[in-house]
Structure formats: structure tokens, C-alpha cells
N, CA, C and O atoms as CSV, one atom per row, in Angstrom:
chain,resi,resn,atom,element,x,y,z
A,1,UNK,N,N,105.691,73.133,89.606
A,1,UNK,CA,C,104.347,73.123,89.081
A,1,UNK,C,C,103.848,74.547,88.914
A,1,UNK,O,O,104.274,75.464,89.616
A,2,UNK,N,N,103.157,74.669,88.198
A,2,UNK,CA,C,102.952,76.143,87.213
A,2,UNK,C,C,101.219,75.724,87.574
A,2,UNK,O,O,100.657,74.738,87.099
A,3,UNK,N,N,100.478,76.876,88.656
A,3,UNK,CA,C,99.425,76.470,88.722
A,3,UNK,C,C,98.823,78.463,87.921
A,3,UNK,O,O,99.542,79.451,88.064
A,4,UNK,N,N,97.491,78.497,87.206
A,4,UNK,CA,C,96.845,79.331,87.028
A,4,UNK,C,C,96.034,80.210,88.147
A,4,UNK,O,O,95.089,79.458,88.385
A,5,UNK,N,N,95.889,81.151,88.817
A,5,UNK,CA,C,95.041,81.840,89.360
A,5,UNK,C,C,94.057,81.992,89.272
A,5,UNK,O,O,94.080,82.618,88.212
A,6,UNK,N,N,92.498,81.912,89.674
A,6,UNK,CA,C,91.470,82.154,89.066
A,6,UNK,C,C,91.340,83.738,89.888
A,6,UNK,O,O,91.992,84.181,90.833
A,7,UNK,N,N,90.493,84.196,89.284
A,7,UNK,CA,C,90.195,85.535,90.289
A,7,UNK,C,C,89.305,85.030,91.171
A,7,UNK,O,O,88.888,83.872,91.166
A,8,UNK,N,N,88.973,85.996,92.024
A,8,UNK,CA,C,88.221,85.771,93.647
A,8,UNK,C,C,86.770,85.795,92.910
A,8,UNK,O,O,86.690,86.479,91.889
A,9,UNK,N,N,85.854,85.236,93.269
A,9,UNK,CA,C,84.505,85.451,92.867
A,9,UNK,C,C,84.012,86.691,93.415
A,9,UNK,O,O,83.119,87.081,92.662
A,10,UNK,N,N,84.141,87.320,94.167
A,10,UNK,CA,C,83.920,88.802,94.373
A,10,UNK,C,C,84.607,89.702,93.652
A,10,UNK,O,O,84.238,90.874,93.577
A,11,UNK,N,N,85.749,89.211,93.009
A,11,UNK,CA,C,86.581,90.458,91.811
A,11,UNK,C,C,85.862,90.262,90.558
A,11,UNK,O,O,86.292,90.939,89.623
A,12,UNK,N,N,85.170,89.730,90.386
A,12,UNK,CA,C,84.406,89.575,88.791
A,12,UNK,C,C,82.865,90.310,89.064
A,12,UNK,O,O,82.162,90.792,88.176
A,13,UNK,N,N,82.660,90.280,89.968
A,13,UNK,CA,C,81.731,91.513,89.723
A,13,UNK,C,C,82.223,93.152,89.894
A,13,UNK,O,O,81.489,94.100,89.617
A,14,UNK,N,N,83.374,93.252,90.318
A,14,UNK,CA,C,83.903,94.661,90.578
A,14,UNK,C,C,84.227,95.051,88.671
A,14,UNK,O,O,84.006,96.067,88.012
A,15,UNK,N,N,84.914,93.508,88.247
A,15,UNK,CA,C,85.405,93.717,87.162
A,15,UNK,C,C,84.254,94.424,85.715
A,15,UNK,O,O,84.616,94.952,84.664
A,16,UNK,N,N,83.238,94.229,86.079
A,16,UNK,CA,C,82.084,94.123,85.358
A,16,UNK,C,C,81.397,95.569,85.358
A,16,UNK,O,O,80.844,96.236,84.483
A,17,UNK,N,N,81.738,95.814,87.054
A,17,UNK,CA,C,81.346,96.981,86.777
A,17,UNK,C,C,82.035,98.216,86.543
A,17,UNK,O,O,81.402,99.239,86.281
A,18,UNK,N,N,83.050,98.200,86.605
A,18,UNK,CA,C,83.926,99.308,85.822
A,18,UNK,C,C,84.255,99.503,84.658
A,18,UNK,O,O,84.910,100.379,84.093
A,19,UNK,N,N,83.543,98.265,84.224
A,19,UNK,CA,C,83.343,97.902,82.427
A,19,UNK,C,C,82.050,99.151,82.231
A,19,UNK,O,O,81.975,100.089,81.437
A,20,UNK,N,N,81.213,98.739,83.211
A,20,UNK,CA,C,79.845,99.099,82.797
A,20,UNK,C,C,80.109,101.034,83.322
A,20,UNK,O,O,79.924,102.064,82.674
A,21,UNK,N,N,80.482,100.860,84.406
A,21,UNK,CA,C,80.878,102.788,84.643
A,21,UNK,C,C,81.454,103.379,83.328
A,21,UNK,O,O,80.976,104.211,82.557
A,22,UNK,N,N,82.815,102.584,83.303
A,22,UNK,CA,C,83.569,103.068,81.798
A,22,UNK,C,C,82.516,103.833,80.473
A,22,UNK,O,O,82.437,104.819,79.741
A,23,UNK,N,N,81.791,102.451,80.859
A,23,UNK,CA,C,80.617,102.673,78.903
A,23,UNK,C,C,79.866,103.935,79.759
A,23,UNK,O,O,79.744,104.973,79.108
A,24,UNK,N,N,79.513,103.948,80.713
A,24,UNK,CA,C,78.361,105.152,81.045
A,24,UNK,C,C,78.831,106.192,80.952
A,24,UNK,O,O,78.226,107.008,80.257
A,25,UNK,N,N,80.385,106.692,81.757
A,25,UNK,CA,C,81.162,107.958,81.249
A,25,UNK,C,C,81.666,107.947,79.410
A,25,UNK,O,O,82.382,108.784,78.859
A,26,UNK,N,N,81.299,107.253,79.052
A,26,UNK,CA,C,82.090,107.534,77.864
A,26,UNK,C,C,80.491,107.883,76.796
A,26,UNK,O,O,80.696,108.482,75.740
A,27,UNK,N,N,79.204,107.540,77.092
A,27,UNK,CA,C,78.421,107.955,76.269
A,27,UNK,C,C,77.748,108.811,77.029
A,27,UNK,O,O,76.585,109.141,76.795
A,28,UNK,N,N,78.483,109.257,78.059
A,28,UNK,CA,C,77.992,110.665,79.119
A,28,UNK,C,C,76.320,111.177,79.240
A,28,UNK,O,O,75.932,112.280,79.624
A,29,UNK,N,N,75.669,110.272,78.888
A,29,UNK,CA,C,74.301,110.227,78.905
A,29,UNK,C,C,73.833,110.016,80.628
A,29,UNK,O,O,74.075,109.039,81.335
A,30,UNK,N,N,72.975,111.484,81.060
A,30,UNK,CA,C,73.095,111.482,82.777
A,30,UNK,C,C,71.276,110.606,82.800
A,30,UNK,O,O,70.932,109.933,83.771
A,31,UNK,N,N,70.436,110.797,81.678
A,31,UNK,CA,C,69.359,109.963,82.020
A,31,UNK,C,C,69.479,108.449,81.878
A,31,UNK,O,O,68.824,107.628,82.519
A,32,UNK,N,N,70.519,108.157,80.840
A,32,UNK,CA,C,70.572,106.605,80.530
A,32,UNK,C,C,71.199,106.110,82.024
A,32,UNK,O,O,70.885,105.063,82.590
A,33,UNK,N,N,72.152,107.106,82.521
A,33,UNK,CA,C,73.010,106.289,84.023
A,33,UNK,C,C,71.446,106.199,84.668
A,33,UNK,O,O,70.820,105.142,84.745
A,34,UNK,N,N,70.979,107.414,85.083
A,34,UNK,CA,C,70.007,107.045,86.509
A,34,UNK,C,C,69.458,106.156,86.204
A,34,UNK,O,O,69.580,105.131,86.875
A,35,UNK,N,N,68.384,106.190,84.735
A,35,UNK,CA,C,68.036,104.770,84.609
A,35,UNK,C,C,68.476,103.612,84.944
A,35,UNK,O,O,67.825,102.883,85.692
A,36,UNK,N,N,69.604,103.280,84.459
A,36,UNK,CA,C,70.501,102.338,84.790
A,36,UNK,C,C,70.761,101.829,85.982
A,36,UNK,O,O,70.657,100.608,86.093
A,37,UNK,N,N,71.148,102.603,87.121
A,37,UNK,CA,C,71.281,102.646,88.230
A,37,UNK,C,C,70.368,102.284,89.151
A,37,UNK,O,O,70.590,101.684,90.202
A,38,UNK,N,N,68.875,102.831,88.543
A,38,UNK,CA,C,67.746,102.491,89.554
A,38,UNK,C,C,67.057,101.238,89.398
A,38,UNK,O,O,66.582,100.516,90.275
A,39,UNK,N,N,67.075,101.084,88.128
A,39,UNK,CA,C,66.935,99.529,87.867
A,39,UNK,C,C,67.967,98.609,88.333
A,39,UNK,O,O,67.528,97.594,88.875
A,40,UNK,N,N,69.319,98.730,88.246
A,40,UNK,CA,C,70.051,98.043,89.486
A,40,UNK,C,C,69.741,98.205,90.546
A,40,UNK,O,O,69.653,97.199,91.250
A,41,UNK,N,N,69.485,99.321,91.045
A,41,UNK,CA,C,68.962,98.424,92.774
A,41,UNK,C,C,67.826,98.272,92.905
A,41,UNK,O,O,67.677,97.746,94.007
A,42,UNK,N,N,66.550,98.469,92.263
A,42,UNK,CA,C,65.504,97.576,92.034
A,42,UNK,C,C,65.663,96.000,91.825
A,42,UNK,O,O,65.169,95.073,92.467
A,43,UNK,N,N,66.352,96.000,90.929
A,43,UNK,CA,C,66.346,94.492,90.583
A,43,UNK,C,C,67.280,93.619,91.715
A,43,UNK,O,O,67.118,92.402,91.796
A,44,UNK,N,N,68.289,94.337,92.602
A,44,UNK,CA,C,69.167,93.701,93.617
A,44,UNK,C,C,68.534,94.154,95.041
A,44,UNK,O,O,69.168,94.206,96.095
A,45,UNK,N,N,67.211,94.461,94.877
A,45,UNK,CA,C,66.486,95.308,96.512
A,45,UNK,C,C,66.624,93.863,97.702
A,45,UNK,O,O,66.652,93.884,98.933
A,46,UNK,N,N,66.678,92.890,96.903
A,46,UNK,CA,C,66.572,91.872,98.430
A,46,UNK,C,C,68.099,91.158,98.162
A,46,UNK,O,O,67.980,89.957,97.923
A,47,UNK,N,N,68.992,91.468,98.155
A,47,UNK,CA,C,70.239,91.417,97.877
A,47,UNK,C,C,71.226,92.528,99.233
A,47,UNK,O,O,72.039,92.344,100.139
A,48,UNK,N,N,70.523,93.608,98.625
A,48,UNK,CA,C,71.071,94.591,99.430
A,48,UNK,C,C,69.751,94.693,100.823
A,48,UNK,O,O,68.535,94.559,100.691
A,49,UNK,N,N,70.631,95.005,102.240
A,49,UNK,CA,C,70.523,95.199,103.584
A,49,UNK,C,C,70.920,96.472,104.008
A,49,UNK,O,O,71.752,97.166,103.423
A,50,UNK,N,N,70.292,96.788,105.080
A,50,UNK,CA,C,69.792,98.162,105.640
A,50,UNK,C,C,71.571,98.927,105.827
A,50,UNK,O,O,71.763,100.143,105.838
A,51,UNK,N,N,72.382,98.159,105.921
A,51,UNK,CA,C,73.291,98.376,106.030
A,51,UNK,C,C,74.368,99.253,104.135
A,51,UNK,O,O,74.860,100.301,103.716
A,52,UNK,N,N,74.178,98.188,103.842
A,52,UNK,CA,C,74.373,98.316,102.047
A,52,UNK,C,C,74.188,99.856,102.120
A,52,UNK,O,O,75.061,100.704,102.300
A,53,UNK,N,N,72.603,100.058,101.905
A,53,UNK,CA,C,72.128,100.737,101.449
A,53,UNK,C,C,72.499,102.247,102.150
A,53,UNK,O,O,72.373,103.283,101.498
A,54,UNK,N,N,72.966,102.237,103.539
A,54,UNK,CA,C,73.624,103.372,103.984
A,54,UNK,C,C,75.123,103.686,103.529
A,54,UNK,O,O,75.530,104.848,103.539
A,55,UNK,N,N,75.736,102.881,103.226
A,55,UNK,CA,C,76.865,102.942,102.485
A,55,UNK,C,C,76.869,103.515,100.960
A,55,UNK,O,O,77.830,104.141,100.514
A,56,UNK,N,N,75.254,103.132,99.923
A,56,UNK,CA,C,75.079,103.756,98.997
A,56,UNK,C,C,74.665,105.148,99.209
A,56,UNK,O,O,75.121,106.040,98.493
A,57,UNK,N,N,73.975,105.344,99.986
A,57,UNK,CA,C,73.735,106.671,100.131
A,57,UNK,C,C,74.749,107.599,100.778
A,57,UNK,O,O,74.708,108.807,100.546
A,58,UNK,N,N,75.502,107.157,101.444
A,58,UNK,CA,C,76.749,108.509,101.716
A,58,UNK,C,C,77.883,108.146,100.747
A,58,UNK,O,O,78.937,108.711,101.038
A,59,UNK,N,N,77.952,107.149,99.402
A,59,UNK,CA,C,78.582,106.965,98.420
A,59,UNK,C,C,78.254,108.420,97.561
A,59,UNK,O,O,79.051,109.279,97.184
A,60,UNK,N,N,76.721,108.349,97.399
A,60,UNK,CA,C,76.461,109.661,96.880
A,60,UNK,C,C,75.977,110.936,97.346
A,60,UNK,O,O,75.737,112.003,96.783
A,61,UNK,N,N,75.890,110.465,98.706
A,61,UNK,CA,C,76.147,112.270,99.394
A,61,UNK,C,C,77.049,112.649,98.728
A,61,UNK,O,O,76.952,113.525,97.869
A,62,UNK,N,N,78.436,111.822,99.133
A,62,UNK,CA,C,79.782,112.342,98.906
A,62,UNK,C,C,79.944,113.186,97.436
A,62,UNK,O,O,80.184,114.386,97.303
A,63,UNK,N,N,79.712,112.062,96.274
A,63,UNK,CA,C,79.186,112.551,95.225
A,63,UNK,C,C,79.096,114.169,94.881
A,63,UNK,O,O,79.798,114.982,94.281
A,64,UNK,N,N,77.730,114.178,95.660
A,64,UNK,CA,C,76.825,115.402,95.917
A,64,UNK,C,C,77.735,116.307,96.328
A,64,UNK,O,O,78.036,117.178,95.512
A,65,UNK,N,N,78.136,116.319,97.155
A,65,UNK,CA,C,78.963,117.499,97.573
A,65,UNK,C,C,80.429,117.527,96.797
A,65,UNK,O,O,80.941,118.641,96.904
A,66,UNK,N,N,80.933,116.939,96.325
A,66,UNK,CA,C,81.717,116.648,95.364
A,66,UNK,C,C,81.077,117.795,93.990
A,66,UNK,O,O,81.695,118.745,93.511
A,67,UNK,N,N,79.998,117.423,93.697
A,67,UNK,CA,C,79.400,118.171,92.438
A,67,UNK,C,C,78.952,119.198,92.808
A,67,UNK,O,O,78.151,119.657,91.993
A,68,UNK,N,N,79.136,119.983,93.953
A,68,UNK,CA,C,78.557,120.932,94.693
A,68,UNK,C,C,79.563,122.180,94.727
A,68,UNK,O,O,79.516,123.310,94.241
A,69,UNK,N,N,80.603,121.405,95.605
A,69,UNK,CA,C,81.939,122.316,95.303
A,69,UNK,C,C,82.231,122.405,94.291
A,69,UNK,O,O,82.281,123.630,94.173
A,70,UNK,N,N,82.828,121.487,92.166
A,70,UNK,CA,C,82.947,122.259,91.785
A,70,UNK,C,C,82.298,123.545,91.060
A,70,UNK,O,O,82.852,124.439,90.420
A,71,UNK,N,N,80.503,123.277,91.474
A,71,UNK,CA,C,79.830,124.630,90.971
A,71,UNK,C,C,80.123,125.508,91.384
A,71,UNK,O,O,79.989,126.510,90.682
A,72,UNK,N,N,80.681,125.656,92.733
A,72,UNK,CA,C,80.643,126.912,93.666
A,72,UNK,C,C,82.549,127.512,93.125
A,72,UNK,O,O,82.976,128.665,93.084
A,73,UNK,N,N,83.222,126.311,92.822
A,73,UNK,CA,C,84.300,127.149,92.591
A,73,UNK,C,C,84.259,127.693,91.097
A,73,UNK,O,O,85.048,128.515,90.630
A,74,UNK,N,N,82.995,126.974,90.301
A,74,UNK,CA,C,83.337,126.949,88.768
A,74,UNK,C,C,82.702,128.825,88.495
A,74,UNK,O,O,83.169,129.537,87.606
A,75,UNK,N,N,81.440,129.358,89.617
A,75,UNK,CA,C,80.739,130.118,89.624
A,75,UNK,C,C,81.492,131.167,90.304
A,75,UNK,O,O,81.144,132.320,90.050
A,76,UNK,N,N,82.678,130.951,91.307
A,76,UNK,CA,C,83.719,131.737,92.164
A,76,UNK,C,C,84.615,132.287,90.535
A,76,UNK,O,O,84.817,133.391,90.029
A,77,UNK,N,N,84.821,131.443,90.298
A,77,UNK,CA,C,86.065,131.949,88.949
A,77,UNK,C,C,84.974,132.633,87.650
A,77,UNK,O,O,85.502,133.287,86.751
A,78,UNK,N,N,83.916,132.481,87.653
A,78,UNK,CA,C,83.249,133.130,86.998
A,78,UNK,C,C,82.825,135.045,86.924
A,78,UNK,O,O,82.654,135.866,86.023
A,79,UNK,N,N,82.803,135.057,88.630
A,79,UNK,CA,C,82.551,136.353,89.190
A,79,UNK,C,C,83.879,137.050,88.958
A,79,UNK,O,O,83.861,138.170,88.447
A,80,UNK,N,N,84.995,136.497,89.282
A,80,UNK,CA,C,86.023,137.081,88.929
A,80,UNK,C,C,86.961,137.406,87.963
A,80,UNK,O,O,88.050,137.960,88.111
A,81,UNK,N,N,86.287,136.902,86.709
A,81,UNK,CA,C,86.601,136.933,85.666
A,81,UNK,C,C,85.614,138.099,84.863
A,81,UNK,O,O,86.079,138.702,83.895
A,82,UNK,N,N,84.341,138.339,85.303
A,82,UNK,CA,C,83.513,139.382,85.265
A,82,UNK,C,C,84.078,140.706,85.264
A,82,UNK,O,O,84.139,141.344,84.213
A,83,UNK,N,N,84.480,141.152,86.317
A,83,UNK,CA,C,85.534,142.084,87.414
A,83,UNK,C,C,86.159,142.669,86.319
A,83,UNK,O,O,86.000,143.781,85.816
A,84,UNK,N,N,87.281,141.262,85.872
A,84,UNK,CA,C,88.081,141.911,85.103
A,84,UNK,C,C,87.936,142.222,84.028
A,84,UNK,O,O,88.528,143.166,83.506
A,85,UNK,N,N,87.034,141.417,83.414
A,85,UNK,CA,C,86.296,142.009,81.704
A,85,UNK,C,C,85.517,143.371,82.055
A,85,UNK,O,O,85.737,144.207,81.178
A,86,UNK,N,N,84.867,143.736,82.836
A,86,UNK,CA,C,83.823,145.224,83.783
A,86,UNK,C,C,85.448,145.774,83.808
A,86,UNK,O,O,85.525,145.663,82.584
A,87,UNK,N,N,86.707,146.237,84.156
A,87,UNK,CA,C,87.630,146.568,84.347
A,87,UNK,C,C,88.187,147.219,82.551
A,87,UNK,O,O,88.355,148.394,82.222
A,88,UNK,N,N,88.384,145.754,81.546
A,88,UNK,CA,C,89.035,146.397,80.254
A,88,UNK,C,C,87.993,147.289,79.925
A,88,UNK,O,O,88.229,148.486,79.762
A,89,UNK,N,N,86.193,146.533,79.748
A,89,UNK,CA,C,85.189,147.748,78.861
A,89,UNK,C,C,85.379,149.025,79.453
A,89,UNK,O,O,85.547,149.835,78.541
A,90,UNK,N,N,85.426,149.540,80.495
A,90,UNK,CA,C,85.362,150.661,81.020
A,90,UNK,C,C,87.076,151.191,80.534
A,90,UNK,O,O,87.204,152.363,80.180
A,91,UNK,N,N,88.053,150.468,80.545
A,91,UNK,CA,C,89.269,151.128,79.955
A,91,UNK,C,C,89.464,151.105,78.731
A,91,UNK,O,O,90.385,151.745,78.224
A,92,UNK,N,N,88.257,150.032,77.725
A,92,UNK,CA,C,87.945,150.889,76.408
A,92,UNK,C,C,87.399,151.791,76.042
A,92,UNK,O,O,87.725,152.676,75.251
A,93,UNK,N,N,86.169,151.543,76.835
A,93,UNK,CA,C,85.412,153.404,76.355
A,93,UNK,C,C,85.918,154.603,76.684
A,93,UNK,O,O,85.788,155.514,75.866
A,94,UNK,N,N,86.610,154.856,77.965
A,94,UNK,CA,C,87.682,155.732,77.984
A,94,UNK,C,C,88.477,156.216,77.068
A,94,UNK,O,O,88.583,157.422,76.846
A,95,UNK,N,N,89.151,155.246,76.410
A,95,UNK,CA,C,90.073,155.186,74.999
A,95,UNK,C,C,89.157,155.733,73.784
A,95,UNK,O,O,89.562,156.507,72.917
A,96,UNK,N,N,87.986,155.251,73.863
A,96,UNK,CA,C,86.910,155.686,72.516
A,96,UNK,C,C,86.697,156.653,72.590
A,96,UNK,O,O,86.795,157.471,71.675
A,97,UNK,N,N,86.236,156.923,74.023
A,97,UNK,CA,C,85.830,158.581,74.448
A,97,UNK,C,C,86.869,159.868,73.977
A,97,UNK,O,O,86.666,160.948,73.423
A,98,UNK,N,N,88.065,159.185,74.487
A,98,UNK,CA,C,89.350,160.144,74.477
A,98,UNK,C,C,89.512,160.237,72.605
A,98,UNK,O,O,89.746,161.257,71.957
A,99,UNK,N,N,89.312,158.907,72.101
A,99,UNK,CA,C,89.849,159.334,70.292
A,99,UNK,C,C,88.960,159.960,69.614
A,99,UNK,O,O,89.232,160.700,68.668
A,100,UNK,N,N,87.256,159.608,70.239
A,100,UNK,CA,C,86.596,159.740,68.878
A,100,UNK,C,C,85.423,161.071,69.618
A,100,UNK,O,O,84.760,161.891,68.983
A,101,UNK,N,N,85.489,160.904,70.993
A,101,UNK,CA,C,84.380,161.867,71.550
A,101,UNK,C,C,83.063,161.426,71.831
A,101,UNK,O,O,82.775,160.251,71.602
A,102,UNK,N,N,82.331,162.112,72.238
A,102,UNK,CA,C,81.321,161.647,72.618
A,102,UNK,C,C,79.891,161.827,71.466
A,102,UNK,O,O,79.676,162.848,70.813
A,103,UNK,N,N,79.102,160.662,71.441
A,103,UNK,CA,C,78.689,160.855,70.313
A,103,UNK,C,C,76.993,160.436,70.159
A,103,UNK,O,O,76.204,159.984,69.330
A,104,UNK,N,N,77.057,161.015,71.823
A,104,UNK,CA,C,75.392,160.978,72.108
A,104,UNK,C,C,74.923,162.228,71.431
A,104,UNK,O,O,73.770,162.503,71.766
A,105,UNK,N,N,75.515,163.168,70.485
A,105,UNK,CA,C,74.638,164.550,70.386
A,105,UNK,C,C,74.164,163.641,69.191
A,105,UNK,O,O,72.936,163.715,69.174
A,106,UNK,N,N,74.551,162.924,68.317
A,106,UNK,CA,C,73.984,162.482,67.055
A,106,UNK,C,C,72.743,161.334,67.343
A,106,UNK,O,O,72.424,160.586,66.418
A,107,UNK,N,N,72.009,161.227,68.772
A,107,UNK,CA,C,71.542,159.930,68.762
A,107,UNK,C,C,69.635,160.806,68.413
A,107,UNK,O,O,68.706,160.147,68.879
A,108,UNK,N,N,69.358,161.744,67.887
A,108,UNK,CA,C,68.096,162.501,67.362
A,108,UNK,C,C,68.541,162.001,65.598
A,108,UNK,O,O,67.833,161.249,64.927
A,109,UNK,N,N,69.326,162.374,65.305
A,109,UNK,CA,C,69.485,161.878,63.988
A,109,UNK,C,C,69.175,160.356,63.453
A,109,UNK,O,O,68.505,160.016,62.478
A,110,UNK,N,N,70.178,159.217,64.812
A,110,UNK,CA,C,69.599,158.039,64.860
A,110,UNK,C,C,68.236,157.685,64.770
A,110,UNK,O,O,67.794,156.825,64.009
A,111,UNK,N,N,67.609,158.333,65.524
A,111,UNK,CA,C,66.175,158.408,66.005
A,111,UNK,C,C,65.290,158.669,64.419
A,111,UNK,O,O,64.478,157.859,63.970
A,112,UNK,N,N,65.701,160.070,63.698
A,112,UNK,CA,C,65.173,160.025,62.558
A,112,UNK,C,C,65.478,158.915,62.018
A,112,UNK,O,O,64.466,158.227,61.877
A,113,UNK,N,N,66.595,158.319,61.576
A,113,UNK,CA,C,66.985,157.435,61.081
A,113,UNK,C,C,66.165,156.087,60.918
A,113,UNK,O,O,65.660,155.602,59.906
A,114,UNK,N,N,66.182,155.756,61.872
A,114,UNK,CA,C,65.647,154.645,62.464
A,114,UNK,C,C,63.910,154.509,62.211
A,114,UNK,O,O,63.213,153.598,61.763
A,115,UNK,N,N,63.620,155.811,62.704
A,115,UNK,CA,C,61.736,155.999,62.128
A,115,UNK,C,C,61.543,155.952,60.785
A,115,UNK,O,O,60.546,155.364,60.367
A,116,UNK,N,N,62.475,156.571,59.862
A,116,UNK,CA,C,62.345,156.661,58.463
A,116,UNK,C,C,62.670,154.823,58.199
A,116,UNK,O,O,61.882,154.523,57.302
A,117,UNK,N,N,63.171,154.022,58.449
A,117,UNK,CA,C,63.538,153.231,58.121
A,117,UNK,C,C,62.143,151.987,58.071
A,117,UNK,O,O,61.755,151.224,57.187
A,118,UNK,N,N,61.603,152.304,59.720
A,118,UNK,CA,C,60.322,151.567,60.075
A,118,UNK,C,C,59.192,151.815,58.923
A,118,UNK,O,O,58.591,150.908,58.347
A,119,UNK,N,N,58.966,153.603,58.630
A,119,UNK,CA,C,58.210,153.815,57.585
A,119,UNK,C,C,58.354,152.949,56.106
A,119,UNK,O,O,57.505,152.153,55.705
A,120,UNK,N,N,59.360,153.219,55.542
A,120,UNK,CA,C,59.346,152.797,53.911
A,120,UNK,C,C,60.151,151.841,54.031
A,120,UNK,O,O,60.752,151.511,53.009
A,121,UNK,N,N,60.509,150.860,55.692
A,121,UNK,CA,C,60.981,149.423,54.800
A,121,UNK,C,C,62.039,148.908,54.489
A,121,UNK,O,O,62.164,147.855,53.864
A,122,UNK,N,N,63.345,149.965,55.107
A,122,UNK,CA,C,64.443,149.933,54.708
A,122,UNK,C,C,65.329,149.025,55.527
A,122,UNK,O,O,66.515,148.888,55.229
């Protein structure tokens, strides 16, 4: 005998909602989730017990610190990538300095330049 499985009545709501996570990461909209979210446990507040609800909240501590670390590493690789770009400019102007010289004596000419320009418009 060839019998069918039904799923567990507790797997059809798991199923539902990874439908519904899926659609929320995929139209990556962070006001449509909270919305979403808070109206679910509004609408399930006498559903969920004092208990539940500590389990939701260190669901998204975790979260939290989850989104915490990667700022701190995303902002770590940032500084150090600084460093090394502060590292080439200074070993280009060196190079500019060395080909072309220094070329602050012409910055009075700029200066005319620049005033004549404000005057008539140019």
C-alpha cells in the first residue's frame, strides 16, 4: 500500500514563511519588512507568550550584532584601504614634483587669471 504524506501542521506555516522572507529579501525594501513584521506581531500579540517573545527578541539581538560586526569590519577595510591610496598620492606627487617641478610660483598669475575671469564673464 502506497500511502501519501501530509506535512505536519506546524511545517506549513514555516513553509509560508520563507515564501514570505524570500519576497521581502528579494524586493529589499527595509520599510515595507518592518512594516510587515510589526503588524505580524500585532495581529498574533495574544498568540505569542512572555516566553515567545524573549526568543524574538534575542532572534534579533543576534541580528543586531550580526549587522554590527559587518559595519565595523566593512569600516576596518575601509581605513585601510585609505592608508594605501594616502601612500600612491604622495608617491605621485613626488613623481610630478620630480618631472614637472614645482609650480606654486605661477599661482599670482592664477590669481590674475581667475579675477579677470570673475570681471568680464569668462
Amino acid at each position: 500500500l502506497r500511502t501519501t504524506v501530509s506535512p505536519a501542521p506546524a511545517a506549513l506555516p514555516l513553509k509560508h514563511a520563507a515564501k514570505v522572507g524570500a519576497a521581502l529579501k528579494k524586493h529589499s525594501n527595509a520599510s515595507l519588512s518592518l512594516t510587515f513584521l510589526k503588524e505580524l506581531i500585532t495581529q498574533s500579540k495574544d498568540c505569542i507568550g512572555e516566553p515567545e517573545i524573549s526568543d524574538l527578541i534575542k532572534a534579533l539581538n543576534v541580528l543586531k550584532n550580526e549587522k554590527l560586526q559587518a559595519a565595523k569590519r566593512k569600516v576596518k577595510g575601509q581605513a585601510q584601504k585609505s592608508k594605501k591610496d594616502t601612500a600612491k598620492e604622495k608617491k605621485a606627487k613626488k613623481i610630478q614634483l620630480e618631472t614637472f617641478g614645482d609650480n606654486d610660483m605661477y599661482d599670482e598669475y592664477d590669481d590674475f587669471g581667475a579675477g579677470y575671469e570673475d570681471q568680464f564673464g569668462f
